[in-house]
N, C-alpha and C positions, 0 to 999 in steps of 0.2 A: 504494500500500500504506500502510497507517493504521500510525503507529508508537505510540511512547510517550514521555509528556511528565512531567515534574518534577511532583510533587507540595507543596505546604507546607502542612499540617497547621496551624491555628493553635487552641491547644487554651486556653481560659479556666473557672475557677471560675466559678461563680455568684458576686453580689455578696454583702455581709454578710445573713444572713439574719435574722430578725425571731427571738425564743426560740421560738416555738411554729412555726416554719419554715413558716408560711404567705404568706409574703412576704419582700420587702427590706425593713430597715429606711431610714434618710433617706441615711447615709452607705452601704449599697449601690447605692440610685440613682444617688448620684453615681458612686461607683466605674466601675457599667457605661455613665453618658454620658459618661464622661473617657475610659474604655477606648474606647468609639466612635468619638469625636474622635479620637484616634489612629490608629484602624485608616481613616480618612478615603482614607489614600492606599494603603492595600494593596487590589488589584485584587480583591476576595473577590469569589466567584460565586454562593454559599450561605453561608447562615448556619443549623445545625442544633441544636437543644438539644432535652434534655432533657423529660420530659412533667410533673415539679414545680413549682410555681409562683414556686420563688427562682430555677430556671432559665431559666423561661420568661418570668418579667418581665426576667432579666437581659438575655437575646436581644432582647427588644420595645424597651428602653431604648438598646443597642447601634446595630441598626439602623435605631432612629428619627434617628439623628447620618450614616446612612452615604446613600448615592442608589442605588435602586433593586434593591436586595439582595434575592433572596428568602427567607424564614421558614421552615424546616423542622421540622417537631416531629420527635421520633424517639424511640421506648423503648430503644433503643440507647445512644443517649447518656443514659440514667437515671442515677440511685441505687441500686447495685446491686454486690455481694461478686465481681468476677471468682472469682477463686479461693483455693479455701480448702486451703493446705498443710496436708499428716501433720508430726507430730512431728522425723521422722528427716528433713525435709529444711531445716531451720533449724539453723542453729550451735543446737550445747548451750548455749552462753550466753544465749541470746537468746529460745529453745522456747517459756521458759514464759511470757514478756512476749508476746511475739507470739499464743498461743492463748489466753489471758486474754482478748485483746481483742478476737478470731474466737468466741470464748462469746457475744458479744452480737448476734450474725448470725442470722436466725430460720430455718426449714426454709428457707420460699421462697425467700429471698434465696441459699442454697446453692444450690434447685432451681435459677432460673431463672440465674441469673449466670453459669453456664459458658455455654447459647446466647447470653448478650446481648451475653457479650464479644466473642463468633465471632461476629454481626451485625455488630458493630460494628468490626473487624478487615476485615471485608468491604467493609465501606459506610467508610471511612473513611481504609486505613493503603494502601502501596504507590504506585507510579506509574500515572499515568491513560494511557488512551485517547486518543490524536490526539497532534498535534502544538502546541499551546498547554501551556503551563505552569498549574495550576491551584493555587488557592487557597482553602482551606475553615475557616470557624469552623466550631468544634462549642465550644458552650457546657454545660457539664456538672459534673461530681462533683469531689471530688478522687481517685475512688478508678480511676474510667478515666481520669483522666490519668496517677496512675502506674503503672498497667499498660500505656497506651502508652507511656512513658516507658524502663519496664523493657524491654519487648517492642524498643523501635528499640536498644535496648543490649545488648541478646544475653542479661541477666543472667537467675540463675535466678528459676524462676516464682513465688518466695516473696515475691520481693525487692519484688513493690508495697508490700508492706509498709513501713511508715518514710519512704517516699516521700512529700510533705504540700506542699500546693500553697495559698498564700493567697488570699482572694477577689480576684474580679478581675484576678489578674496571670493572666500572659502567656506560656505554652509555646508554643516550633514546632518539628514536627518537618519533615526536610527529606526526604521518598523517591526519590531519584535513580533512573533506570533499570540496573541492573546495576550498582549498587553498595548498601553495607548502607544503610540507613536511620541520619539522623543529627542528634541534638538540636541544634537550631541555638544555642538560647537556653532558657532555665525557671524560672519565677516572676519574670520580669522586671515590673516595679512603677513603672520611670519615670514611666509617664505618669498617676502618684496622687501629692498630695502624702504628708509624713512621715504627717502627723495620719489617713490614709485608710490605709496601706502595713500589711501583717504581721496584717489580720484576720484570722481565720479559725486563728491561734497563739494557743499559751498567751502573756503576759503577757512571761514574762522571754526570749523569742524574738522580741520586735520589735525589729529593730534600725535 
């Protein structure tokens, strides 16, 4: 009988992106070959990203450092609004900050975002099949990392919000069999020096 085995999630930004987001610029190359180098010794079995070009250089960059990993593109792992709260489910203090900044979401990104996150829920979060322990990059947004982030936390479905993930660092989530799902670590940044750490923040957030 086929059981069920551990899960670890290892969720990355894309590296610094170019202004016109057509690319990395020099310091996000680096970022995703030092993030590489590091994941050297984690058993990954796939490496999935994104279909943009700052995520899918980051992934090419990644596992060009790792041995024989395979490359998964996925619109799952995109750029894309999970979800878009009503008014009444944000603190009053906080309502009108938060839909200020869900104003800049276009139709689409509302249509398509509720199925991409439930793909990506599918294809990504929970305990796997068999008896081996599995390991998966998905290199992607910051805005599905903190929807899986919130999601293995229980908290409410507002809360992606505020959630802000640097380039190139390093979330894992850990999915045990019959227990909750649990952030092991998030925006972990070690393995970037200071001068590479805290892109993807405003200015007086690098620390």
């Amino acid at each position: 009988m086929t059981g069920t085995a551990t899960r670890y999630l290892h969720l990355v930004r894309h590296g610094e992106a170019l202004p016109d987001e057509s690319g990395l610029t020099a310091d996000g190359r680096r970022q995703a070959t030092l993030l590489g180098r590091r994941l050297r010794d984690v058993p990954l079995v796939a490496v999935h990203h994104g279909p943009l070009p700052r995520a899918e250089q980051t992934a090419q960059l990644i596992v060009d450092q790792l041995e024989d990993v395979p490359l998964h593109r996925s619109e799952a792992a995109g750029d894309y609004v999970p979800y878009v709260p009503q008014r009444e489910e944000f603190p009053p203090e906080s309502a009108d900050l938060y839909l200020r900044f869900l104003e800049g979401a276009s139709d689409e990104e509302r249509e398509r975002g509720p199925g991409l996150v439930r793909e990506a829920m599918e294809l990504f979060t929970g305990p796997v099949d068999g008896e081996e322990d599995r390991h998966e990059l998905v290199v992607t947004h910051n805005f599905l990392i903190a929807w899986l982030v919130r999601e293995a936390m229980h908290a409410p479905k507002w809360r992606w919000l505020g959630l802000n993930h640097a380039n190139a660092a390093l979330t894992v989530i850990r999915y045990v069999p019959d227990r909750p799902a649990s952030v092991l670590f998030s925006n972990d940044m070690r393995h970037l020096p200071a001068e590479l750490r805290w892109t993807g923040f405003p200015p007086e957030l690098h620390f």
